[in-house]
C-alpha positions in Angstrom: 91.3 138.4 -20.7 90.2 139.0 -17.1 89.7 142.9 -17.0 88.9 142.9 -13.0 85.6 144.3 -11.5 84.4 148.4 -11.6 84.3 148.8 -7.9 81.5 151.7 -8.6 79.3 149.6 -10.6 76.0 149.9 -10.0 76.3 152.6 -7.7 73.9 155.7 -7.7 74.1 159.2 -8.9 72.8 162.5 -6.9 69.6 163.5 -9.1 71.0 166.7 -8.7 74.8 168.3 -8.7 75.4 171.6 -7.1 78.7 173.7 -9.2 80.9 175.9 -7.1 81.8 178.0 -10.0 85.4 179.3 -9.0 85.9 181.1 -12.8 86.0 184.9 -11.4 88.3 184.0 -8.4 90.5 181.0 -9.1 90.0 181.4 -12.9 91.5 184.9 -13.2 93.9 184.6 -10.1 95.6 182.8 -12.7 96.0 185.6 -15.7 99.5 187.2 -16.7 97.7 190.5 -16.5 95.0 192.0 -14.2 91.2 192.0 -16.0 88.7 194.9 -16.2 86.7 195.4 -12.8 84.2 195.7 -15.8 84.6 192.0 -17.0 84.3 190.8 -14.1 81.7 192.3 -13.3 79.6 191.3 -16.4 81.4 187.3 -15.9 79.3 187.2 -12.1 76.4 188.5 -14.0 76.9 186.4 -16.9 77.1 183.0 -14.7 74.3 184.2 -12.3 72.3 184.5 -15.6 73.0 181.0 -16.5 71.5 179.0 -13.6 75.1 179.7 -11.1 73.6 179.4 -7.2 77.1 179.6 -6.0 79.6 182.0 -7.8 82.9 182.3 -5.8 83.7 186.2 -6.7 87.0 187.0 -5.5 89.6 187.0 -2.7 90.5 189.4 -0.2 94.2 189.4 0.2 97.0 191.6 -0.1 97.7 193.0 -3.7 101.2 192.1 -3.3 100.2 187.9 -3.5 97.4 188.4 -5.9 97.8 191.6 -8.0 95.1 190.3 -10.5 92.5 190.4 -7.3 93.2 194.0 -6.1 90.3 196.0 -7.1 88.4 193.1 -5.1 86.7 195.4 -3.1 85.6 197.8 -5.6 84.1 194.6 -7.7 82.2 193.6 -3.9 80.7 197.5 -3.8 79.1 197.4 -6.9 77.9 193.7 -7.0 74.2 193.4 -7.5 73.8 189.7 -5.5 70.5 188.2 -6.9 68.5 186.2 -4.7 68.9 182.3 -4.0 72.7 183.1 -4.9 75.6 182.8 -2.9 78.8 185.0 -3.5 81.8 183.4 -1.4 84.9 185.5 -1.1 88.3 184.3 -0.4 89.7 185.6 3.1 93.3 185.2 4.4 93.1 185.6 7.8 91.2 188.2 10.2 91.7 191.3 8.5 90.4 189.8 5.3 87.1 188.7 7.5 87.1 192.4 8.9 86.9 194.0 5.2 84.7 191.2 4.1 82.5 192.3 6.8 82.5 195.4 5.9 81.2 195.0 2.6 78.3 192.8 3.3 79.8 189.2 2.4 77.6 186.7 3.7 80.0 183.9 2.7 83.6 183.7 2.9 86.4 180.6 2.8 89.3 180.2 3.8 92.2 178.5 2.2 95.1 175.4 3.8 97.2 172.9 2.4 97.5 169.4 3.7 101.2 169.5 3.0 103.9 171.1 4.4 105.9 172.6 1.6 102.5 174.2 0.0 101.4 175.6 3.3 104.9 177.6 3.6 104.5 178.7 -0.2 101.4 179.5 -0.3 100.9 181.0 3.4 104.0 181.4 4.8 103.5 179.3 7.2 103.3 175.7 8.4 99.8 173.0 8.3 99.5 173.8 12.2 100.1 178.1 12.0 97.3 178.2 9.2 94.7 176.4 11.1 95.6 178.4 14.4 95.1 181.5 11.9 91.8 180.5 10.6 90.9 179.0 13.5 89.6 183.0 15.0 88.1 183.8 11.1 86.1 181.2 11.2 84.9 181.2 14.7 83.8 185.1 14.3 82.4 184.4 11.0 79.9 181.5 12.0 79.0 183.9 15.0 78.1 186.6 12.0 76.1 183.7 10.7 78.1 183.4 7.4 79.0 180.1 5.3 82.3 179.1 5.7 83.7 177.2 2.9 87.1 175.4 4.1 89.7 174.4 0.7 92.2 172.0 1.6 95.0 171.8 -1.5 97.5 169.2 -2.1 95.3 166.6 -1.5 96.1 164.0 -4.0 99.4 164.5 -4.3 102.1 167.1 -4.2 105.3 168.2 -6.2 107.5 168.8 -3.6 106.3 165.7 -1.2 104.7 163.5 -3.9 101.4 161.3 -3.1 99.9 162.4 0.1 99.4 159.6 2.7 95.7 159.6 3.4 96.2 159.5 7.7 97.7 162.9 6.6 94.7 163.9 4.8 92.4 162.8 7.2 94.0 165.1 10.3 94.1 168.0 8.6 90.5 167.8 6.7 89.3 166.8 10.3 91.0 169.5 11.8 89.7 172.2 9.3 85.9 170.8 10.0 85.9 171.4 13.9 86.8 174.7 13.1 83.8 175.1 12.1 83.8 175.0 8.5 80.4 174.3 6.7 81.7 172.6 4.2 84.9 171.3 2.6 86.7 171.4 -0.8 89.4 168.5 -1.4 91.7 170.1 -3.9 93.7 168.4 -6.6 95.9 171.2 -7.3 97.9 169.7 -9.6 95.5 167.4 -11.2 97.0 164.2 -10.0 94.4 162.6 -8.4 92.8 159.2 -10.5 89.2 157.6 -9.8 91.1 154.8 -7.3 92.8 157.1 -5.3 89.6 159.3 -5.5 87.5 156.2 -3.6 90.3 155.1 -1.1 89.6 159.6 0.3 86.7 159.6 0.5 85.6 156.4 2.0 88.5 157.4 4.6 86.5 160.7 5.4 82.8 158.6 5.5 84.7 156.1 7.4 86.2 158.7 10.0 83.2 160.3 10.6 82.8 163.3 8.1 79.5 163.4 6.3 79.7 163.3 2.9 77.2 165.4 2.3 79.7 168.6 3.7 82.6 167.7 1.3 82.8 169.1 -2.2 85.9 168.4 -4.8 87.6 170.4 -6.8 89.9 169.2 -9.7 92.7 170.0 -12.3 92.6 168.8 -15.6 96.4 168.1 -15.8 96.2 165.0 -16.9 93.1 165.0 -18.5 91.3 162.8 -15.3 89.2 165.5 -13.9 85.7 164.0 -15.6 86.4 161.0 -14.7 87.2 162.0 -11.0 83.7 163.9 -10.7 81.9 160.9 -11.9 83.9 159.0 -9.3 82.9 161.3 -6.6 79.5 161.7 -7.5 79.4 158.0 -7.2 80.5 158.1 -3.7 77.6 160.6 -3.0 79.5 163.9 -3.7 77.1 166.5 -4.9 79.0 169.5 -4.8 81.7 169.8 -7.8 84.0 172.6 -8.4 84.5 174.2 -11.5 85.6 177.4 -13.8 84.3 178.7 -17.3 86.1 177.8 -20.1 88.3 175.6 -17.9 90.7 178.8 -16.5 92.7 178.8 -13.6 95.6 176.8 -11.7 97.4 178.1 -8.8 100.1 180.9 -9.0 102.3 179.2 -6.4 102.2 175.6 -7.6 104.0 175.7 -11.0 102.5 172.8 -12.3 99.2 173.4 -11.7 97.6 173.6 -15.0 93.7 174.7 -15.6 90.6 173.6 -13.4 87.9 171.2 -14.9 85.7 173.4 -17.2 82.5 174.3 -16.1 81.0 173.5 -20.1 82.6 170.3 -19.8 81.2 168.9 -16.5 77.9 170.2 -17.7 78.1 167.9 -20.5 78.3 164.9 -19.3 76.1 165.9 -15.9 73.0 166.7 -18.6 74.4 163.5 -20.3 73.7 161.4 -16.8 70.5 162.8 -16.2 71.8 164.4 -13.2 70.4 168.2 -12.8 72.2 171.1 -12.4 69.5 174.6 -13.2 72.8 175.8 -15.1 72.4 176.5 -19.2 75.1 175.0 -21.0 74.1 177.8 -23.9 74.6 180.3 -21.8 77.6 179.3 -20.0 79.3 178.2 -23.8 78.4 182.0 -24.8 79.7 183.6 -22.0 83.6 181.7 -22.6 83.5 182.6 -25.5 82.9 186.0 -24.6 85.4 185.7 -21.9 87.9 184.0 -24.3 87.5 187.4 -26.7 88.6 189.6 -23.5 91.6 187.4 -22.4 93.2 186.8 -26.4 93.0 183.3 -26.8 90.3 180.6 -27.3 88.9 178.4 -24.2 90.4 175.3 -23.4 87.0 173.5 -22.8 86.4 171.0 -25.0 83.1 171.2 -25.3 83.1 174.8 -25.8 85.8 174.1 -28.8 83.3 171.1 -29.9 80.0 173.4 -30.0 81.9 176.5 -31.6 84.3 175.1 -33.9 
């Protein structure tokens, strides 16, 4: 039986892997009901503790889009940043920069969608009126000598407009980066993307000019790829991954977005590969579980399930 040949065979690994872990902002974005100012606080503590270098904290829009994120700048105020550690905070547009400002944020990112139908649900507006709107925030912010993470969403694919055509892709990522963002996170938002699909981006990105060492990925377990996407992407010289405690989050305005790749999980099979990380899978199982007794249900990680149960 011919069973083809592993186009990533024999290709290396980073020696060491950078997570952006997203659990305070796009893990409890996600929640029916808002979570103590309290608890989060502790959670930043808790994954600073652990090894975390980059903890994105929360997000600076209006209550009225993301009620679970409104006491955002009374979590900022009392925030105790540790040193070596970045905090990124979601902004909307140049109001959010103003407040984040304001409160001493030295990193911020911003948020698009490749597609259409996202950008209207998700903004209220189309791919070209969201970049014209970061387009000032991010300018003013690099002048304030922040980091300016850029997210692109719908990457992969899309539920209203199906599988993205990668010339689609490339404009908008390309776009975003002359902005001026520092770096760039290719979302799977609703978990679609396969290790195939995963090569064929990001060779288009190398291939147009975009160094790989500015792009970061962030996927959804939705159909249980998400492992094997990061291993695909590391593979292609990716060392920044995305990823939330206990596996929580999705996206309130993509139904079908189920919960990102757990943090305990990518950990696991990084230590597994050898690759580093200066993150404590211990630590990081203990504090889901913690987390899990505030939100009233177990973690979907497997390895936390696996190491508990």
């Amino acid at each position: 039986m011919d069973f083809g040949v592993d186009p990533l065979d024999g290709l290396p690994l980073p020696s060491r892997v950078t997570i952006c872990e997203v659990g305070p902002r796009d893990g409890l974005q996600n929640e029916a009901t808002a979570v103590p100012v309290a608890v989060k606080a502790e959670l930043i503590e808790r994954l600073v503790d652990a090894g975390h270098a980059v903890v994105e904290t929360t997000s600076l829009v209006h209550p009225k889009w993301v009620p679970q994120l409104a006491d955002a700048e009374e979590l900022l105020r009392g925030l105790r940043p540790a040193p070596g550690v970045r905090y990124p905070v979601l902004v909307p547009n140049d109001r959010g920069l103003e407040r984040a400002l304001d409160l001493g944020v030295q990193d911020i990112a911003v948020f698009g969608s490749v597609t259409e139908t996202f950008a209207r649900r998700n903004l209220n507006r189309t791919v070209d009126e969201s970049l014209e709107m970061f387009a000032p925030v991010v300018a003013r912010a690099r002048e304030a000598g922040l980091g300016v993470r850029g997210y692109l969403s719908m990457c992969f694919g899309d539920p209203w407009e199906g599988a993205v055509p990668i010339p689609r892709l490339l404009d908008v990522a390309t776009r975003m980066m002359r902005l001026g963002c520092t770096e760039l996170s290719l979302g799977d938002t609703v978990g679609v993307a396969t290790p195939g699909r995963v090569v064929a981006v990001l060779d288009a990105l190398v291939a147009s000019g975009m160094s790989i060492d500015t792009i970061a990925v962030h996927f959804h377990d939705t159909y249980g790829q998400a492992l094997a996407n990061s291993l695909t992407a590391m593979r292609r010289g990716v060392s920044t991954i995305d990823a939330s405690a206990g596996g929580l989050g999705g996206c309130p305005f993509a139904g079908s977005a189920t919960g990102n790749l757990a943090t305990e999980d990518l950990l696991w099979q990084l230590h597994g590969l050898g690759v580093e990380t200066g993150v404590d899978l211990s630590k990081m199982v203990e504090t889901s579980i913690w987390l899990a007794g505030h939100l009233g249900r177990p973690s979907p990680s497997r390895v936390v399930t696996a190491l508990t149960g």
